[in-house]
NUZA-222198 format. One line per 10 residues: their letters; for each residue y, x, z of C-alpha. Coordinates in pm, whole numbers, plus 32768, in hexadecimal, padded with zeros to 4 digits. Each point is the difference from the previous one (the first is absolute). Layout:
N
a	Y,X,Z  ...
This chain:
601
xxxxxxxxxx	D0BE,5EFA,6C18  7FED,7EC2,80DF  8138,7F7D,7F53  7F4C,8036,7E8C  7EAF,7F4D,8094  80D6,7EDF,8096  8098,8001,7EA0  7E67,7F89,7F51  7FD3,7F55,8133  80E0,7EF6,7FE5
xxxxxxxxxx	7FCA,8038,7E75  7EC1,7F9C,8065  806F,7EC3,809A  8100,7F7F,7F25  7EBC,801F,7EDC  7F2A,7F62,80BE  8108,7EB8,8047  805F,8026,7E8C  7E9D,8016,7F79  7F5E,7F17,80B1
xxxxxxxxxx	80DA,7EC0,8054  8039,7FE6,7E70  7EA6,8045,7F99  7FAC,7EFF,810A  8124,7EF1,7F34  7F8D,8067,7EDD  7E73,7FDA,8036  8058,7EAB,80A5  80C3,7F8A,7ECA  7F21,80A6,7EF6
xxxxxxxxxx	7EB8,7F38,8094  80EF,7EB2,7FEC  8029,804B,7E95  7EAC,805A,7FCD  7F82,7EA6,80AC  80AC,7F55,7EFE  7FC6,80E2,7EFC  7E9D,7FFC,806C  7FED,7E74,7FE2  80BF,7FFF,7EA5
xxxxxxxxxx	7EC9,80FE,7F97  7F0D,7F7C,80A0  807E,7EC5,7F56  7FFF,804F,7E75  7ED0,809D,804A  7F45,7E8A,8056  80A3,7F9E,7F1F  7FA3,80F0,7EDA  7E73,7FDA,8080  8011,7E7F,7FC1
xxxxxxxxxx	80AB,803D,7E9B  7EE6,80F2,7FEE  7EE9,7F1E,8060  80B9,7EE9,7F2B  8008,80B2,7EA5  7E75,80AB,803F  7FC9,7E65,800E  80D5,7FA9,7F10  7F42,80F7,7F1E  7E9C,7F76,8073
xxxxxxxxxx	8077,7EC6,7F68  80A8,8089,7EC9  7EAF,80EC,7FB3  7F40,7E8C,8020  8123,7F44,7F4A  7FB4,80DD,7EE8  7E96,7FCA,7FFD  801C,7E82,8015  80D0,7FEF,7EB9  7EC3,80C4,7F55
xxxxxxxxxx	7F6C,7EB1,7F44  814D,8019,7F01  7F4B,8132,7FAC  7EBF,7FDC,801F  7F38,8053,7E90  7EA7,7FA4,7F93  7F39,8035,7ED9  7ED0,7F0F,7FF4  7F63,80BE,7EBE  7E9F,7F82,7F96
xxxxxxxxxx	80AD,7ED9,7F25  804D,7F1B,8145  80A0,7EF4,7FD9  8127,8086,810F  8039,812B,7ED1  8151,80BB,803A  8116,7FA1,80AC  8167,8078,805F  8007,80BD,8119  80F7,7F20,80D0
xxxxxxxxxx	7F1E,7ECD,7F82  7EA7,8064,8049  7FCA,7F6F,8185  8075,7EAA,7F8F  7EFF,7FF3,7EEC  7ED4,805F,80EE  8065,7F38,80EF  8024,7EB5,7F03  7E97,8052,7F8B  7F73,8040,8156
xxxxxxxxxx	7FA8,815D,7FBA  7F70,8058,8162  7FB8,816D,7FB9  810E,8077,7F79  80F0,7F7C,80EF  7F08,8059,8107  801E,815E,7F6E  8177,8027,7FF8  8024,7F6C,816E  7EC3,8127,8044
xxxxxxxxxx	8101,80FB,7F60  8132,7F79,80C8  7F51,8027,8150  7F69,817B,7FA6  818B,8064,7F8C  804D,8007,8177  7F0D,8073,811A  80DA,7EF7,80E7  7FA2,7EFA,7F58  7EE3,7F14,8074
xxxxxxxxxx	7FEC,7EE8,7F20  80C2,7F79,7EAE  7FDF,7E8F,7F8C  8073,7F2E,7EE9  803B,7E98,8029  8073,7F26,7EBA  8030,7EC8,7FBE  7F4C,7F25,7EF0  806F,7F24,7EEF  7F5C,7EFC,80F8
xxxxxxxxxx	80D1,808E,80EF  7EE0,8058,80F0  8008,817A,809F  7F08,8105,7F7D  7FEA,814C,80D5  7F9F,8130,7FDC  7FA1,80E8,812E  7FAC,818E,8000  7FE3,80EB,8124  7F87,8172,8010
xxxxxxxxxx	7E90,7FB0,8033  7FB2,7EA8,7FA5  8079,7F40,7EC7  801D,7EC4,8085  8092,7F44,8144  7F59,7F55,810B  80F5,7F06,8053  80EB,7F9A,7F1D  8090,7F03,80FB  8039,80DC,80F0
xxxxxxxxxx	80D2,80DB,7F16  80CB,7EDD,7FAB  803F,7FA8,8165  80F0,8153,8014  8085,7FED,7EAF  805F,7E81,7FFF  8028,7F89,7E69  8096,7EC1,807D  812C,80A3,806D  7FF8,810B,7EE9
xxxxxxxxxx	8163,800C,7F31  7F41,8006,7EA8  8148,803E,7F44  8055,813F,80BA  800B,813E,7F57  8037,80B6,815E  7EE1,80DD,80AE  7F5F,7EF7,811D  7F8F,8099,8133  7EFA,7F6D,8102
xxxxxxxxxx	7FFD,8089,816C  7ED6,80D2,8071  7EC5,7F3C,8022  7E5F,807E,8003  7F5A,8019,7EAE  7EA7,7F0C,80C1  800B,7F60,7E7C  7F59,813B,7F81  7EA2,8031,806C  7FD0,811B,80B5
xxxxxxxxxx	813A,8081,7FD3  80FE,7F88,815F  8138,80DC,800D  816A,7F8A,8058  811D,7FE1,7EBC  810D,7F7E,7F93  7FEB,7F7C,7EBC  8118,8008,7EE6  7FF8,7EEE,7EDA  80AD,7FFB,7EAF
xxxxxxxxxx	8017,7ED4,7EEE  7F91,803C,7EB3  8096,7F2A,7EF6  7FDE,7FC2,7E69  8139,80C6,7F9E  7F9C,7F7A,7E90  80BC,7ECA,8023  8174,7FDC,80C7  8085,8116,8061  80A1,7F26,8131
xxxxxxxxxx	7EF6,7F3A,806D  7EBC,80A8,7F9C  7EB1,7F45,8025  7F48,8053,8155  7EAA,80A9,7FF0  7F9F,8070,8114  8047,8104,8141  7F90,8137,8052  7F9D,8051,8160  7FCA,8152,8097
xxxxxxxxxx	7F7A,805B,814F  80A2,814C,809E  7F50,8065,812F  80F1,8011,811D  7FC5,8153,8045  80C6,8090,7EEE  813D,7F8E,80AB  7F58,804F,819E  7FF9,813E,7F6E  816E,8014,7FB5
xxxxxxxxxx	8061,7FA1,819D  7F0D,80E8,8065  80B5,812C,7F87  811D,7F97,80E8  800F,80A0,8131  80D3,7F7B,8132  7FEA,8044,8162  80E9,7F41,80C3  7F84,7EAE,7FD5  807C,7F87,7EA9
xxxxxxxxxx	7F76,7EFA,7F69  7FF8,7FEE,7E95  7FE6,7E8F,7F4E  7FAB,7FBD,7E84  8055,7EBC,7F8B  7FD5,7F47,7EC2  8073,7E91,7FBE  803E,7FFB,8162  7E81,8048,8086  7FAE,813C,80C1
xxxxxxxxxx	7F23,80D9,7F01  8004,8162,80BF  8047,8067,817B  7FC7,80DE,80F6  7FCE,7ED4,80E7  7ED0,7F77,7FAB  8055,7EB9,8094  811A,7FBD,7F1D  7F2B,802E,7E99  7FCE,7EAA,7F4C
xxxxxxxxxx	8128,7F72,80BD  8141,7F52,7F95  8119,801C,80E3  8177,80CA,7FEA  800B,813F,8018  816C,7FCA,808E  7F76,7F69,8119  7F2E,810F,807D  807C,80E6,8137  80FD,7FE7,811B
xxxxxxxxxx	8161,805C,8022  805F,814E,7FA1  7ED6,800A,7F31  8041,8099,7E67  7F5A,7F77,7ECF  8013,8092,7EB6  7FC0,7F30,7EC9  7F9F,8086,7EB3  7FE6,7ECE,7EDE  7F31,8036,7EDC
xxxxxxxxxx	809F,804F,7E9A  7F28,7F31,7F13  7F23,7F55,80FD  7FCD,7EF8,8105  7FBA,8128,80FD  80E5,8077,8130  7FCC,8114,8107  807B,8004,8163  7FFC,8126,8104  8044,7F65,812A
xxxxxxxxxx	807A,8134,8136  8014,7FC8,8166  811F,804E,80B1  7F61,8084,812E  7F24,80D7,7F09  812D,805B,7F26  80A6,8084,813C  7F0A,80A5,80D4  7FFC,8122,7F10  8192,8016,8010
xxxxxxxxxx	7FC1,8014,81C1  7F37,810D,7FA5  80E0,80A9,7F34  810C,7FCF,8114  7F3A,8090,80F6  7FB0,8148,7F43  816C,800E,7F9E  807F,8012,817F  7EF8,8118,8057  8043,80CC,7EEB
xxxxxxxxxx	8170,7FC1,808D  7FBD,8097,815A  7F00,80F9,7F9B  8126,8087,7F23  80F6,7FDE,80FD  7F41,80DA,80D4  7F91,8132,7EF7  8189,7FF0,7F9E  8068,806B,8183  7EE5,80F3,8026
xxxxxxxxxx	8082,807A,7EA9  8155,8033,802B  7FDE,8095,8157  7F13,8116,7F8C  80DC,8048,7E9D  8141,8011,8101  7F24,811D,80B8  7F9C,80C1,7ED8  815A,8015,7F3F  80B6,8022,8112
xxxxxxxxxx	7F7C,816B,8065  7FEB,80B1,7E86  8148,7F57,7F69  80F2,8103,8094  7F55,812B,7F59  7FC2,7F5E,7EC1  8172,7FAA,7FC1  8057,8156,8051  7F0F,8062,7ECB  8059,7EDC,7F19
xxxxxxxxxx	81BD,8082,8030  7F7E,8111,7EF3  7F89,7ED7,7F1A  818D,7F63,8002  8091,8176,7FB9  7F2D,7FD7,7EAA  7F05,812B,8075  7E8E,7F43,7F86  7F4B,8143,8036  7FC1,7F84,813C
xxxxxxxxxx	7E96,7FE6,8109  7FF4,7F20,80DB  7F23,8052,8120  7EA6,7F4A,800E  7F8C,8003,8149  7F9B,7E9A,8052  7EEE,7F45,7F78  80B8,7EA7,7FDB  8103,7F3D,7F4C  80EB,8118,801E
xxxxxxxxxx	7F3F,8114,7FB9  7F91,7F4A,7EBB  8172,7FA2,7FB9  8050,81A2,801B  7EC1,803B,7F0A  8092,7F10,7F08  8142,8082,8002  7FD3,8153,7FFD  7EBB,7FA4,7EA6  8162,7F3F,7F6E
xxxxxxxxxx	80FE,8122,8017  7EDE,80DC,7F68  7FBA,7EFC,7EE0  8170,7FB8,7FA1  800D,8152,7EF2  7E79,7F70,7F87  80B9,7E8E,7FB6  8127,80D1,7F6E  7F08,80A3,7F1A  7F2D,7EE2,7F9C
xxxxxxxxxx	814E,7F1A,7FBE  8088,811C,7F29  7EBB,800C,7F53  7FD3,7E93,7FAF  8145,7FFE,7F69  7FA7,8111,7F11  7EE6,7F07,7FA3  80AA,7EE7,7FCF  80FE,80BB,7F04  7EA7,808A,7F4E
xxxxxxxxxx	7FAC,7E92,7FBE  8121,7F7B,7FB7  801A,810C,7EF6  7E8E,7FD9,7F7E  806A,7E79,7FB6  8118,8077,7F42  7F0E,80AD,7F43  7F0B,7EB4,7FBE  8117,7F64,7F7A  8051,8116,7F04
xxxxxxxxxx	7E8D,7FE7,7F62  7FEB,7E8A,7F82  816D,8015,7F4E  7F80,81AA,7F76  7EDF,7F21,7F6C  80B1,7ED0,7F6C  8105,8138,7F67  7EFA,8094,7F77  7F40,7F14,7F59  816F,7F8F,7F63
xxxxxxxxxx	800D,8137,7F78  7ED2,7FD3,7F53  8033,7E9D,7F9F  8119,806F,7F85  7F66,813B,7F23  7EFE,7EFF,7F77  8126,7F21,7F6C  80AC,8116,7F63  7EB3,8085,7F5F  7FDE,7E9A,7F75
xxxxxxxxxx	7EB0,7F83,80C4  8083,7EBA,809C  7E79,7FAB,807C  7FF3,8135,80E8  817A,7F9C,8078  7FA2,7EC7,804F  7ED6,807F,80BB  80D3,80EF,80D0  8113,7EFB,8047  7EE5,7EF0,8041
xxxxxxxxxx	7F4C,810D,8117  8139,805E,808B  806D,7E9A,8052  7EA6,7FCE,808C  802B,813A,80ED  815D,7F9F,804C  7F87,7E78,8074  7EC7,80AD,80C7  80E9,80E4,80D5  8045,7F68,812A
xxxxxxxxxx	7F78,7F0F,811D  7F12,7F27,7FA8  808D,7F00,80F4  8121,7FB3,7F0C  8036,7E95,7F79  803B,7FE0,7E96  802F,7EEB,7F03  7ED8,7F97,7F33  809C,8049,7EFC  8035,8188,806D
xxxxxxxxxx	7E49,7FF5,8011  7FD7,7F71,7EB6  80DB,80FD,7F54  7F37,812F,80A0  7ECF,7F70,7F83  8072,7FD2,7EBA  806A,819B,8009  7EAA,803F,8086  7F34,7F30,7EB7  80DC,80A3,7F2A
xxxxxxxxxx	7FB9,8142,80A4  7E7D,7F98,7FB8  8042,7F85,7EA3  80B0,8148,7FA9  7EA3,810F,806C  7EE8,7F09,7FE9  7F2E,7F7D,7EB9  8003,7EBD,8056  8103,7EFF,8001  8070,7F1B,8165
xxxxxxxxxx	80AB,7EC4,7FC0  8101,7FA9,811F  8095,7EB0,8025  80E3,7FB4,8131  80C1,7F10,807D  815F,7F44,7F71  805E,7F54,8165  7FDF,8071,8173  8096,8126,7FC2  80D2,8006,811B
xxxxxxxxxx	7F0C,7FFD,80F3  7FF1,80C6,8143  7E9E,811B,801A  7FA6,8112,806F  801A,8142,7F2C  7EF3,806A,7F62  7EEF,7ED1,803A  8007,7FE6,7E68  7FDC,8146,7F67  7EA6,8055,80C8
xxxxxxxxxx	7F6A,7EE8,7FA9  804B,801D,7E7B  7F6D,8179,8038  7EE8,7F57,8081  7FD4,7F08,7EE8  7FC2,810A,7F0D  7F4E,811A,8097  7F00,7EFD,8072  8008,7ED8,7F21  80AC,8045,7EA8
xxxxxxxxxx	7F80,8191,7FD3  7EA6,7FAA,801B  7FD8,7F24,7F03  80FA,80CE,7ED0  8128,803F,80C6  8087,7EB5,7F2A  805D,7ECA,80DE  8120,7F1B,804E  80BC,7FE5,8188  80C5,7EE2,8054
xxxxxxxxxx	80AA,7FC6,8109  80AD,7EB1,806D  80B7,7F66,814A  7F9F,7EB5,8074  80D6,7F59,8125  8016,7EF1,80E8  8124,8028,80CC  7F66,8097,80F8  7F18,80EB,7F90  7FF8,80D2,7EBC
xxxxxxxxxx	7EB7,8054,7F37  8000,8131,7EFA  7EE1,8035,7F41  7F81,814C,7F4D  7F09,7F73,7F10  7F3C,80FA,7F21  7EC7,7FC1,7EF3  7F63,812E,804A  7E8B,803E,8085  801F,7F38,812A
xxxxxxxxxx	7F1D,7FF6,8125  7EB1,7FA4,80B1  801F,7F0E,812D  7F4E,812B,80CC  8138,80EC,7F74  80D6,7EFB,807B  7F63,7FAC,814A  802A,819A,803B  8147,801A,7F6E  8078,7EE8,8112
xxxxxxxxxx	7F5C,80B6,8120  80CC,8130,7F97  8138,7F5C,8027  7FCE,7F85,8136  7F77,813E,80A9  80C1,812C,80A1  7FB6,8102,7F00  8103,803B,7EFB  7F26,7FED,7EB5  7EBF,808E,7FAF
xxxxxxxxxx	7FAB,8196,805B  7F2B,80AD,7EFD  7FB8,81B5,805D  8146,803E,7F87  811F,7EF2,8041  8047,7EAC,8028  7FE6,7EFE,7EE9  8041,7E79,8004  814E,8010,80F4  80ED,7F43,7F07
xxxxxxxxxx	7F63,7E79,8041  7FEF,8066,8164  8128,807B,8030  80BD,7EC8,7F42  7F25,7F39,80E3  8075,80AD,8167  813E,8004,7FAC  801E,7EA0,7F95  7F43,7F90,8146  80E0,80A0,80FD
xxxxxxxxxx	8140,7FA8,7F7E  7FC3,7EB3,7FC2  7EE9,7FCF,80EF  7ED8,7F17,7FEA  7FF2,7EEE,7EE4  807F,8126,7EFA  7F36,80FC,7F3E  7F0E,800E,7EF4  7F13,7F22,7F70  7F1F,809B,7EE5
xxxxxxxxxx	7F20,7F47,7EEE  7F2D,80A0,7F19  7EFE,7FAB,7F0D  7F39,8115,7F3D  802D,8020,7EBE  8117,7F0C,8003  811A,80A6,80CB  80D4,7FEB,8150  810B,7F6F,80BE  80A3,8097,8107
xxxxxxxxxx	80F9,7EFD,80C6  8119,808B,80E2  8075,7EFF,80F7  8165,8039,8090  8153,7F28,80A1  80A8,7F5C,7EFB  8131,809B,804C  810C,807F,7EFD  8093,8153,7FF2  8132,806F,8075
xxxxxxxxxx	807B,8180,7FD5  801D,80AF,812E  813E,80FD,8019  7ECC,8118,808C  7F12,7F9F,7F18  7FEB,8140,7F18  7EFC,7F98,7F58  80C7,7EE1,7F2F  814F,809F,7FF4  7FCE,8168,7F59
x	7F97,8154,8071
């Protein structure tokens, strides 16, 4: 007995030398991996928050770009016989600004400053045939400026670049020219030119100027939140706009230049404009968090160390004294003899180990059964798909057969029925994921008017197309539409009509229209026939079924194979008809050796 405990005893100690002196290597080199790794991280993830704070920027001064380019588009109807009467769209500023027309302009610079709650102030300043300046000055509560001087002493027209076509921008500066109105912006300007005359050196106008309080960007550094002491700088044309260090706004200095030794800077340049962004990290910051880390890592090292040697001394203790017995009992296992129980008389790791064993040997003959069973299952389904595949080819047989009886009885119109509906059945078997050639979708339609023609009064006129045959689509994103081109559009109004279909393509893209003459429909039809296509249901539920699931189904199935760009796009006019347009790759077909649906039953 003293031999078997000095056995787990020194068990015990050769565990604890070979558990813990690696663990302790290991730890050691793991946290020298993770201190770089953690840098590296820590790293591209300054980096990623100055790209982010550099394109939210960047977008402040796109959404702004865009609005400064709005007097190419701005429209006006004088009406009432003036003498201004009506203009081009892209012309009309110039002309109100040649006759002085203080109101209007006063009006679309009133319009420019309510598109954007940021903005304080708009103002158009043109020059003369004199050559003189005239301005123009609106803000959100007066309609004039108090100091026109002043707001030419921070957007200097001497040193203007009156030939640029480029978006100017103006550092941040107090809007004291408006009375009553003192807020900090930056202001954004934008040359307006006669585009009547050269196309390469246009006749100079005037500029627009737009004041964007400051705020609208503040609020953008404000969402960042650091805590080791970064500073964050955003520069344009080389002056300090933003910062979290006060002292630094409205300066001009180099970023570069900033910190000491050891110090990190990350640089983000702007993509269309004169901004940068700089994140500027402190080494001591940067590093105090990795001491921390260090420190945790070597207690969590000796607390370990520790519960591993109280661990191992006490498992030693417990297997030592019930191992003997149990291998006596487990010799009956390796003879093959699983009707077998294990005593359970210890409320531990071994006693649950005997449980377990002696629940397996009792559930061995249940997994016996339940395998045996589930193969019995899987032979039941693999014969009740043989039997699927038996029905479709019993029903194209049969309705040979009877093709075939209507031939020899002389009634060709009922053959070609049968042959027409069994070619129909024959294409709709089958996954609805298949590709087919257009021209595959265009034949099935033309079985499906002819089915029509044959059992309704009316007549339907089909005309497809001679060229694009050979493109790539879906299967089936034809045939419901046609159905839905009569039942709702032609039917109503006779059950006489014409369908056309034709391809157009771009190299890209390929457009196929379903165009019928039928009964058309309201814009509110239309509005609700759109908001069905883009909801979750599957078509409309009356008491009994659902109706209306062939457009929506074409439509969902377009949209997630091709994804977003492709669909449907549907026109209508009452009384006049409808167009339903099917937007897919331009991509030609080529038969696939799996494709059953192109290459026979």
């Amino acid at each position: 007995m003293k031999r078997r405990h000095g056995i787990f005893y020194r068990f015990t100690i050769i565990a604890i030398l070979l558990g813990i002196f690696p663990m302790a290597l290991t730890v050691l080199g793991l946290f020298s991996a993770m201190e770089e790794r953690f840098i590296n991280v820590m790293s591209e993830n300054y980096l990623q928050t100055a790209v982010s704070i550099e394109d939210r920027i960047d977008a402040v001064f796109a959404r702004y770009d865009s609005i400064s380019k709005l007097p190419y588009y701005y429209s006006f109807s004088s009406g009432g016989g003036t003498s201004l009467g009506q203009y081009m769209t892209y012309d009309n500023l110039r002309r109100l600004f040649e006759q002085d027309r203080k109101w209007e302009i006063d009006s679309f610079l009133k319009n420019i400053v309510l598109s954007d709650n940021s903005i304080k102030g708009a103002h158009f300043v043109g020059r003369t045939d004199s050559g003189d300046d005239r301005g123009y000055h609106v803000d959100r509560i007066n309609s004039y400026i108090a100091s026109e001087t002043l707001f030419f002493s921070y957007v200097d027209r001497d040193v203007l670049d009156m030939t640029t076509k480029d978006l100017v921008i103006y550092p941040p500066h107090p809007t004291s020219y408006f009375s009553g109105n003192v807020s900090t912006t930056f202001t954004i300007a934008r040359n307006y030119f006669d585009i009547r005359g050269d196309v390469v050196d246009p006749g100079y106008v005037g500029t627009m100027y737009i004041d964007v309080d400051i705020s609208t960007m503040e609020e953008i550094l404000h969402s960042i939140n650091f805590d080791a002491g970064e500073e964050i700088y955003v520069m344009v044309d080389g002056i300090c706009w933003l910062s979290n260090v006060d002292d630094m706004v409205g300066a001009s200095f180099e970023p570069e230049e900033l910190g000491h030794d050891g110090d990190i800077l990350f640089h983000a340049p702007g993509k269309d404009h004169p901004v940068s962004t700089y994140i500027l990290v402190h080494k001591d910051s940067l590093f105090s968090v990795i001491s921390v880390l260090y420190g945790v890592a070597i207690a969590l090292l000796f607390f370990s160390a520790i519960l591993f040697t109280i661990g191992m001394v006490l498992l030693s203790r417990r297997i030592s004294r019930p191992m003997k017995g149990m291998m006596k009992e487990m010799q009956r296992v390796e003879r093959g003899d699983f009707d077998i129980s294990l005593p359970v008389d210890r409320n531990d790791e071994i006693g649950e180990l005997s449980a377990r064993f002696n629940e397996m040997s009792k559930a061995l003959k249940g997994y016996i059964d339940k395998v045996y069973a589930s193969q019995l299952r899987q032979k039941e389904a693999e014969c009740t798909a043989l039997k699927s595949q038996i029905y479709p080819h019993f029903l194209y047989n049969t309705l040979e057969v009877i093709r075939m009886t209507a031939i020899s009885g002389g009634d060709e119109k009922v053959a070609g029925m049968i042959e027409a509906l069994s070619e129909q059945i024959h294409y709709l078997i089958g996954p609805l994921t298949d590709f087919v050639p257009l021209s595959a979708e265009v034949e099935i339609v033309r079985k499906y008017v002819y089915l029509l023609n044959s059992r309704i009064s009316g007549h339907i006129e089909l005309e497809t197309p001679k060229k694009d045959l050979f493109l790539e689509v879906p299967k089936l994103i034809l045939q419901p539409i046609v159905e839905n081109a009569y039942i709702h559009g032609i039917k109503p109004k006779g059950g006489t009509g014409k369908i056309r279909i034709s391809v157009e393509t771009d190299g890209t893209k390929a457009r196929i229209s379903v165009m019928n003459n039928g009964q058309g429909m309201t814009a509110d039809e239309l509005a609700a026939l759109a908001e069905r296509l883009k909801g979750d249901e599957i078509g409309v539920r009356d008491e009994y079924n659902w109706k209306s699931i062939g457009l929506k189904n074409v439509y969902d199935r377009v949209r997630l194979i091709y994804g977003e760009g492709y669909g449907l796009e549907i026109d209508s006019i009452e009384d006049v008809g409808t167009i339903v347009t099917i937007t897919v790759p331009e991509k030609r077909y080529e038969e696939r050796k799996d494709d059953k649906t192109c290459n026979g039953r």
